[in-house]
N, C-alpha and C positions, 0 to 999 in steps of 0.2 A: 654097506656100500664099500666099493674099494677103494681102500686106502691113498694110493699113488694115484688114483682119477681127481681123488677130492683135494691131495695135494696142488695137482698141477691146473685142477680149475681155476682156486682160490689165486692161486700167481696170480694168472690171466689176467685174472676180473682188476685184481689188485695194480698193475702195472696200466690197464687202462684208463682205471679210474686219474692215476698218477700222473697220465699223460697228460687229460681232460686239464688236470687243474695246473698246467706246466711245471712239472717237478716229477722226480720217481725218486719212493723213499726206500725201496728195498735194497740191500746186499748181499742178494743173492741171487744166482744163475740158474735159469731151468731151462730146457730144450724140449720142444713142440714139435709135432710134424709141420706145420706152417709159419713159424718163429722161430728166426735166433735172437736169443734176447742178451745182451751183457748189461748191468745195473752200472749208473751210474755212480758216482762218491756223492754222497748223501747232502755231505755237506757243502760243494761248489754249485749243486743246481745247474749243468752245465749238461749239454748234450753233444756228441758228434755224431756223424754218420761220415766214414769217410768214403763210402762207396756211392751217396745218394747226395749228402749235400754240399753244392759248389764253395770255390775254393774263395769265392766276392761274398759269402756270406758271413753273419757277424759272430757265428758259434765258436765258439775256444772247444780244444779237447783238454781233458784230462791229465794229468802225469802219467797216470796209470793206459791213455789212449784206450779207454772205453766207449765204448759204443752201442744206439741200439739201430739192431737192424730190423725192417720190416720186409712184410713179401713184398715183392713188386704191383699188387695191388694198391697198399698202403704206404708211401714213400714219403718222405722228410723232403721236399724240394724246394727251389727258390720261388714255387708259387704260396710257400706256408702252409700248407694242406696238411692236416694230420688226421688221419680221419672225418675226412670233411670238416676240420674245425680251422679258423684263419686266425692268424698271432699279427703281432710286430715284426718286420723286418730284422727287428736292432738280433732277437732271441726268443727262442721258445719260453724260454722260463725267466728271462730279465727285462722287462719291457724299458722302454726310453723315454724320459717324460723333456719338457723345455728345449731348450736350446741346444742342439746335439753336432757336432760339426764331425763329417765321415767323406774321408777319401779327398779331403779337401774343400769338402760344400758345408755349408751351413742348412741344418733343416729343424724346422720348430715341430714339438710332440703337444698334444694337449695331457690333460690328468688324466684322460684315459688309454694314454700314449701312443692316439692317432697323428697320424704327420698330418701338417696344416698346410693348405695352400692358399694363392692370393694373399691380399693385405692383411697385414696382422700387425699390430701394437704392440712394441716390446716395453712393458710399463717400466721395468725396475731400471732402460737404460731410457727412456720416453724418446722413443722413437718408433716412425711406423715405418715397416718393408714389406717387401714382396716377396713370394716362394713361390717359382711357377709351376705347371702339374705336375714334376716330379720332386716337388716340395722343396728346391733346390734357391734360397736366397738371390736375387739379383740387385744388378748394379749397373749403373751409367744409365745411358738413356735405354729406354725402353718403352716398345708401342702395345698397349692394352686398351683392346676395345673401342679403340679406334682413339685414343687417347693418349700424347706422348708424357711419359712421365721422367724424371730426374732421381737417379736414388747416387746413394753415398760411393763411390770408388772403392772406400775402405772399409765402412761399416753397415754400409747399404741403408739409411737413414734416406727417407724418401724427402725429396727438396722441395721447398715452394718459394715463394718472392721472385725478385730480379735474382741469372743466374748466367754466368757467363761459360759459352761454350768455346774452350780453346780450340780444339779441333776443327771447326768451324765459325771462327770467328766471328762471333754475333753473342750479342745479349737478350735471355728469353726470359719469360716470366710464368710463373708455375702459381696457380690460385692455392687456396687455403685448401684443398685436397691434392693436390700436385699436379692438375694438368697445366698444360701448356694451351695460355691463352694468345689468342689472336684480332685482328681489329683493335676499334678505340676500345682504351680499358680506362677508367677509373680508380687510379689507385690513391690510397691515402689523401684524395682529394686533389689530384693533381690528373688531369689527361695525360695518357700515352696513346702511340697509335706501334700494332705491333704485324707484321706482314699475314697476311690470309695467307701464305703457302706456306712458311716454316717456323713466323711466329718471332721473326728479328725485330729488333725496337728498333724504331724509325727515329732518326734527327733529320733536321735540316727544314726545308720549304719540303710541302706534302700538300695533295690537291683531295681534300676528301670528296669523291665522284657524288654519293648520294645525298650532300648537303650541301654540293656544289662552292666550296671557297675553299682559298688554300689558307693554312697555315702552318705554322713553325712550330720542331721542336728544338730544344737545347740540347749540349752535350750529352745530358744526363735522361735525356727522352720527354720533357715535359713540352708542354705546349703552353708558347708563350703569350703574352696579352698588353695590350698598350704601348708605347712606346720602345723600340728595340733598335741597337746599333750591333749591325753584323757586315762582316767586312766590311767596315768602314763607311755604311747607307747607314740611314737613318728609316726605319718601318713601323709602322701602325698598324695594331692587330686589334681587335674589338674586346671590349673587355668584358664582354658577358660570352663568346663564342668562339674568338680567337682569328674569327677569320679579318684577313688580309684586305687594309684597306688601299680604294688608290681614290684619285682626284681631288676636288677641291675638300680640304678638313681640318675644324677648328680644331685648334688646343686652348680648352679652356682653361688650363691654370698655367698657360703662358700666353692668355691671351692672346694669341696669334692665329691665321690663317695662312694653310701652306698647300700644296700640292703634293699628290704621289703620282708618277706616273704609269700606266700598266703593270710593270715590276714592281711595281709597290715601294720602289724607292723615292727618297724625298730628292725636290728641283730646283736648282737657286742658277741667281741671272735671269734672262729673257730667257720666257719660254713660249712658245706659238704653241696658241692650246684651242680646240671650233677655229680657226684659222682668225684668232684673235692674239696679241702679244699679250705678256704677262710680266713684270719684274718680281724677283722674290731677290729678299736678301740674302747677298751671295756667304752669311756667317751662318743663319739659324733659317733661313728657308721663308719667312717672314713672307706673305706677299704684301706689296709695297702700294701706298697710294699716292693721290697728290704732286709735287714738284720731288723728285727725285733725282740726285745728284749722282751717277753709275760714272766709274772710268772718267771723269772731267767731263762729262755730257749730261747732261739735262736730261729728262724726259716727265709725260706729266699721262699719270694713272689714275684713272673714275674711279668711284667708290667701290665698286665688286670690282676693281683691279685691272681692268682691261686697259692698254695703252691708247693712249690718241695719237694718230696716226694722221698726216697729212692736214694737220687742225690747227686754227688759232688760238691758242688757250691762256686768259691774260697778258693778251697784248703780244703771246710770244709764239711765233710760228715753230710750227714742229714739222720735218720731212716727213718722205715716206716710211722712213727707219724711226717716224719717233722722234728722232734728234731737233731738241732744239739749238739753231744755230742763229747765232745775233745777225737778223734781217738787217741790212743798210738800205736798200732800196724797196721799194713799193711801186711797180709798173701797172699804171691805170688804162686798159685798151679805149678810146672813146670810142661811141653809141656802141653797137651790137644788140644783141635781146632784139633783133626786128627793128631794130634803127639801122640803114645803111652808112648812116650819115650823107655827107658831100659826093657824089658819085660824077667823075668824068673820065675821057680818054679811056673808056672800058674796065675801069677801076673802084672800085666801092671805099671810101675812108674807113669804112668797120674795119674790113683785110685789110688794108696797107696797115693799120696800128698793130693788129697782131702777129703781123708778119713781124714788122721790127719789135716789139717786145717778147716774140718766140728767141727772135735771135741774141736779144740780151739776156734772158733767163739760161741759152746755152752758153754764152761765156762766160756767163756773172756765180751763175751755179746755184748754192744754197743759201747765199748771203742776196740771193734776189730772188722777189718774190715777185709773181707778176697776176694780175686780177684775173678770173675767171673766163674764157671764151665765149660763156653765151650769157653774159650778165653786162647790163649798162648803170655802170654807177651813176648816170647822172639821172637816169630816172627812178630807180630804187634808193636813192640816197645812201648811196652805199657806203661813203666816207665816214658818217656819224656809225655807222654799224662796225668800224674797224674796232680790233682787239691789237694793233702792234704797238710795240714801246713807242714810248713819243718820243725820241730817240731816230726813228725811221723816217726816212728822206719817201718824197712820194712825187713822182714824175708822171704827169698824164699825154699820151702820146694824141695829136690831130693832125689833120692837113686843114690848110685854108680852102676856101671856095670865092672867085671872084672872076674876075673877065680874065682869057689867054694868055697876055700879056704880066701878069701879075704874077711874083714868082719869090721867091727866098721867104726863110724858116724866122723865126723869135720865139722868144720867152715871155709869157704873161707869169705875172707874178699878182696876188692881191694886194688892192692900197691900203696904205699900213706898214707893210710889211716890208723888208729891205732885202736885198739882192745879199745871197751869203758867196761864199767861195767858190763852189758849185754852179752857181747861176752863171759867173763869171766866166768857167772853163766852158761852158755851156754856150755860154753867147761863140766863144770864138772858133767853138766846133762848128756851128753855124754858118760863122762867116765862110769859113773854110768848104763844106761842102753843101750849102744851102746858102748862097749869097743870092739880095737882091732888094732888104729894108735897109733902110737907112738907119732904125730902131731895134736892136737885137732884143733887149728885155723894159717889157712895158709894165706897167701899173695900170689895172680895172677892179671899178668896184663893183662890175653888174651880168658877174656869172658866180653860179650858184656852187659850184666843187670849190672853187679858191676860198669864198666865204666860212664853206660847212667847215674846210680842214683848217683854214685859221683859228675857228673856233675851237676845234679838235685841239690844237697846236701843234698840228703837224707842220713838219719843213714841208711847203708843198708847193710848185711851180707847172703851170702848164707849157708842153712847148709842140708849137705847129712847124711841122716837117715840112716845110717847103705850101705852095701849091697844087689841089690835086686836077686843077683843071688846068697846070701849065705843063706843057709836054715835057718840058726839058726838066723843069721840077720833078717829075715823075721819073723820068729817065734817070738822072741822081738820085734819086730817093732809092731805086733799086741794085745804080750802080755803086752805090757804096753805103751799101747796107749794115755791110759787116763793120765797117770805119766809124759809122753813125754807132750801132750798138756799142763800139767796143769807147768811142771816146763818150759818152752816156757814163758808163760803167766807172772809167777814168776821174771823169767829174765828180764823183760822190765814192774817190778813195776806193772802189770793186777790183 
């Protein structure tokens, strides 16, 4: 066989093999029809091609700038092809294992000195990151798979817990793999509520739509429970659910009952609540029962709290407001309830008494109290049913009935009983615009209201305005209605 055939085969064979296994061990040069080959130094393991491969890849040359060249069949490129065989990026014949940082990036290799993508575990510094598909470490927020994640600025150390994002001003929270959760979360035992669109912790008042109640969180995102003072209100939140109580609600271990209105704030003072009044105490919200003493006023609240309004409640008149105000007088209408009484000259005794006792309850005001329009105390025995202090003067208004000529007003008083100061001013009001007895104030024992209210021990006097079957009496009666009511008023200090 020929000698220089079997030399220059044995290269060949020799220098492919060398290639296969990333390394060429020869030192020495032979030329081919199809190959220029230069060998490289045996001992750096180092290859260049400076005609085929780019100037971004990771090959070092020589001292000596050797090189091997293929035909343009077989080329060295930056797709790693060497004969259809595929290497590492990093070098043909040095491969890169772990942690390798190039041109600026960070990229992880395994032992077989594949580059690694996706999340990886770095145990030796214990932290997990990301390398996205061109193995290149990442940092700050980032969106995978439909999932926002948190990794490290500086060392890409992927984040979880609460985590606050400067750039957008909010606090988010990353679970025990690093996404970013959203909704109510559960954390360490404690509620957060966190936004469905970007995942911001929620403080404040919050109205959860699919559980329908609102409640609060704190500074710090949690959701708070049972008593709470925030700006300066006082709120109640349920202590199993959180949500926002209002209306009427006990505190059991302050034994009280208070109100929240709408806002869920707590209501002290009067409050009109069903179109009913309410007192709370105006310190701790208390609602209030009983005789209560508000602002130097009176008022007196039923056991579930509601005010009385327009009531006699031992003995003590309350207005329309509530207020009790010390009643001096007590204005009795006589008959009514379908008694006309006495009726002449086109005039019923029922109306003329409430005419004039309308007109002393508008001068007299709150310290006069005047009997009901469609009630007849003398038939309902109405005087034994009073509740006022006994303290309260009680004047019952009539006209007389007798023949034309019969005319001027007096005072009955019951026997027993003695004319006070009052009866006195009374007589001379009389005189004055109801003249025509010779007896201003009389003594009887045989009518039935004088009896009831002595027994009562009311101050009590009946007084007959004139007659109603004498013209002229009637004609006075009305021409000086207003002088009657007000000297009435006069006589019992009003």
């Amino acid at each position: 066989m020929n000698r220089k055939f079997l030399i220059s085969s044995f290269l060949t064979i020799s220098i492919l093999m060398c290639i296969n296994d990333n390394f060429i061990s020869a030192d020495v040069i032979k030329k081919t029809d199809t190959q220029n080959i230069t060998v490289v130094n045996k001992d750096t393991h180092q290859v260049n091609d400076r005609n085929d491969i780019s100037q971004n890849s990771q090959y070092k040359t020589t001292e000596k700038q050797s090189y091997i060249k293929y035909s343009d069949k077989n080329k060295i490129t930056n797709d790693k092809t060497v004969n259809e065989l595929t290497y590492s990026h990093k070098s043909v014949n040095d491969k890169k294992y772990g942690q390798q940082k190039i041109n600026g990036h960070w990229y992880l290799y395994n032992e077989e000195g594949i580059m690694q993508t996706g999340f990886q575990y770095i145990k030796d510094q214990d932290k997990t990151v990301y390398y996205n598909e061109a193995g290149q470490m990442q940092y700050g927020q980032q969106k995978i798979n439909g999932h926002w994640y948190l990794f490290s600025t500086t060392n890409g150390a992927m984040q979880t817990g609460f985590q606050y994002i400067k750039d957008q001003d909010k606090t988010v929270y990353y679970n025990k793999v690093g996404q970013m959760q959203y909704g109510q979360q559960k954390i360490n035992g404690q509620w957060y509520l966190f936004s469905t669109t970007n995942g911001t912790m929620q403080t404040g008042f919050q109205y959860i739509k699919d559980q329908d109640k609102t409640v609060y969180y704190n500074e710090d995102g949690q959701m708070q429970y049972g008593q709470q003072k925030i700006n300066g209100q006082w709120y109640l939140f349920s202590t199993t659910n959180g949500n926002m109580q209002t209306g009427f609600q006990y505190i059991k271990d302050q034994d009280k009952t208070v109100y929240y209105n709408e806002a869920g704030q707590m209501q002290y003072g009067k409050q009109k609540i069903n179109n009913k009044y309410y007192l709370f105490n105006q310190f701790n919200g208390k609602m209030m029962t009983g005789w209560i003493l508000l602002n130097g006023v009176q008022y007196y609240c039923y056991s579930d709290g509601h005010m009385a309004i327009d009531e006699i409640i031992d003995g003590k008149k309350l207005d329309i407001n509530g207020k009790y105000i010390a009643v001096k007088l007590f204005v009795i209408s006589g008959h009514g309830a379908g008694d006309p009484g006495a009726c002449a000259n086109g005039y019923r005794e029922a109306d003329l008494t409430r005419l004039l006792a309308k007109q002393i309850k508008q001068l007299g005001g709150n310290r006069v109290l005047i009997s009901e329009y469609d009630r007849d105390y003398y038939q309902d025995n109405g005087i034994t049913k009073l509740k006022l202090p006994i303290t309260t003067s009680i004047i019952e208004l009539h006209l007389d009935s007798a023949s034309p000529t019969a005319r001027g007003g007096h005072i009955i008083k019951q026997k027993g009983t003695k004319a006070t100061e009052s009866d006195i001013k009374l007589e001379k009001l009389i005189t004055k615009y109801l003249p025509g007895r010779s007896k201003k104030i009389v003594y009887r024992d045989n009518l039935a209201n004088p009896k009831r209210a002595m027994k009562q021990g009311y101050d009590y006097r009946l007084m007959e305005c004139g007659f109603i079957t004498n013209k002229k009496d009637v004609k006075e009666f009305h021409e000086y209605l207003s002088e009657l009511a007000k000297g009435i008023l006069e006589a019992f200090g009003v």
